[in-house]
C-alpha positions as CSV (number, residue, x, y, z in Angstrom):
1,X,-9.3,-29.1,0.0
2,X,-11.8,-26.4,0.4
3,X,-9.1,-24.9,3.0
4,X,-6.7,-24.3,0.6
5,X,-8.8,-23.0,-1.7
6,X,-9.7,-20.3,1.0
7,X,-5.8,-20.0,1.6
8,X,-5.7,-19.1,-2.1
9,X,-8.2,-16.5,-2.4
10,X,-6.9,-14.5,0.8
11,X,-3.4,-14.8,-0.2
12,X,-4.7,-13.3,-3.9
13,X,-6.7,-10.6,-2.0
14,X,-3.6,-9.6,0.1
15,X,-1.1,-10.1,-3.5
16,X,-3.7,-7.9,-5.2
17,X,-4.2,-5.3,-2.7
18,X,-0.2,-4.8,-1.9
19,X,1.1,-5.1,-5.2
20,X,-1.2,-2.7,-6.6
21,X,-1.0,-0.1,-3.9
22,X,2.9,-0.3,-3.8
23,X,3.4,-0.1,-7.4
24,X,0.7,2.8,-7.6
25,X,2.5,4.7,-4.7
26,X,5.8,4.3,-6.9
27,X,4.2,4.9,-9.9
28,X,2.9,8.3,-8.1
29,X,6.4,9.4,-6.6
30,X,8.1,8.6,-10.1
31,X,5.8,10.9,-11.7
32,X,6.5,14.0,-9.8
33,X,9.8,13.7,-9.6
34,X,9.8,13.2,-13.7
35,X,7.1,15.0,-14.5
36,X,5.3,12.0,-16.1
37,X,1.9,12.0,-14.8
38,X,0.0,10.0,-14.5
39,X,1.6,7.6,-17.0
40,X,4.1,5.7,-14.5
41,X,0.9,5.5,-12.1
42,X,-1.1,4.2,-14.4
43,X,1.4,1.4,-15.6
44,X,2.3,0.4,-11.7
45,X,-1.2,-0.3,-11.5
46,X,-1.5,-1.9,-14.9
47,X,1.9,-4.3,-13.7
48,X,0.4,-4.8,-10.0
49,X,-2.6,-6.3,-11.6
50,X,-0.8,-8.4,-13.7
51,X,1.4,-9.8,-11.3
52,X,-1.5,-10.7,-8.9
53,X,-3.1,-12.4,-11.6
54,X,0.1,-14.4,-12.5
55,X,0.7,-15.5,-8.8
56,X,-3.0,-16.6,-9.0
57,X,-2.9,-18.4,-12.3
58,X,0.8,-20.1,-11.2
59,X,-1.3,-21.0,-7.4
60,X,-3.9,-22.2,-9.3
61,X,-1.3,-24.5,-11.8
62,X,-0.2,-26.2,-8.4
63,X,-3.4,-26.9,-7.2
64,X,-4.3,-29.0,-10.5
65,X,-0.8,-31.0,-10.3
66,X,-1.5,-31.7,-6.9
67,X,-5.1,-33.1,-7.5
68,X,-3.8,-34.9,-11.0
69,X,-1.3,-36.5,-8.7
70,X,-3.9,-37.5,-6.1
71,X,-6.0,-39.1,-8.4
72,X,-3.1,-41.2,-9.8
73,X,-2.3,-42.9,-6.8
């Protein structure tokens, strides 16, 4: 068990780290193109965030079925 708890907080680290820095990059190249700054680069970060933390939360919601259906049996 403690594996995949290890796969879980690499694979957040990497979801984190590439969501953020892609949706930052976007948010960046939006900006000067519209003239926005740094609004769009701020919400790209804001939305990476958030989506790390919902693949997280949604990992996380696996990992307690699994173990409630371990225990079952």
């Amino acid at each position: 068990m403690g594996s995949r708890y290890f796969g879980l907080a690499l694979n957040f680290g990497t979801t984190l780290a590439v969501s953020v820095l892609l949706l930052l990059l976007g948010g960046r190249w939006l900006d000067a193109k519209l003239g926005t700054s740094p609004w769009l680069m701020i919400i790209g970060v804001l939305l990476g965030i958030a989506a790390s933390f919902k693949s997280l939360f949604d990992q996380l919601g696996e990992l307690e079925r699994d173990r409630r259906e371990k225990d079952k049996q």
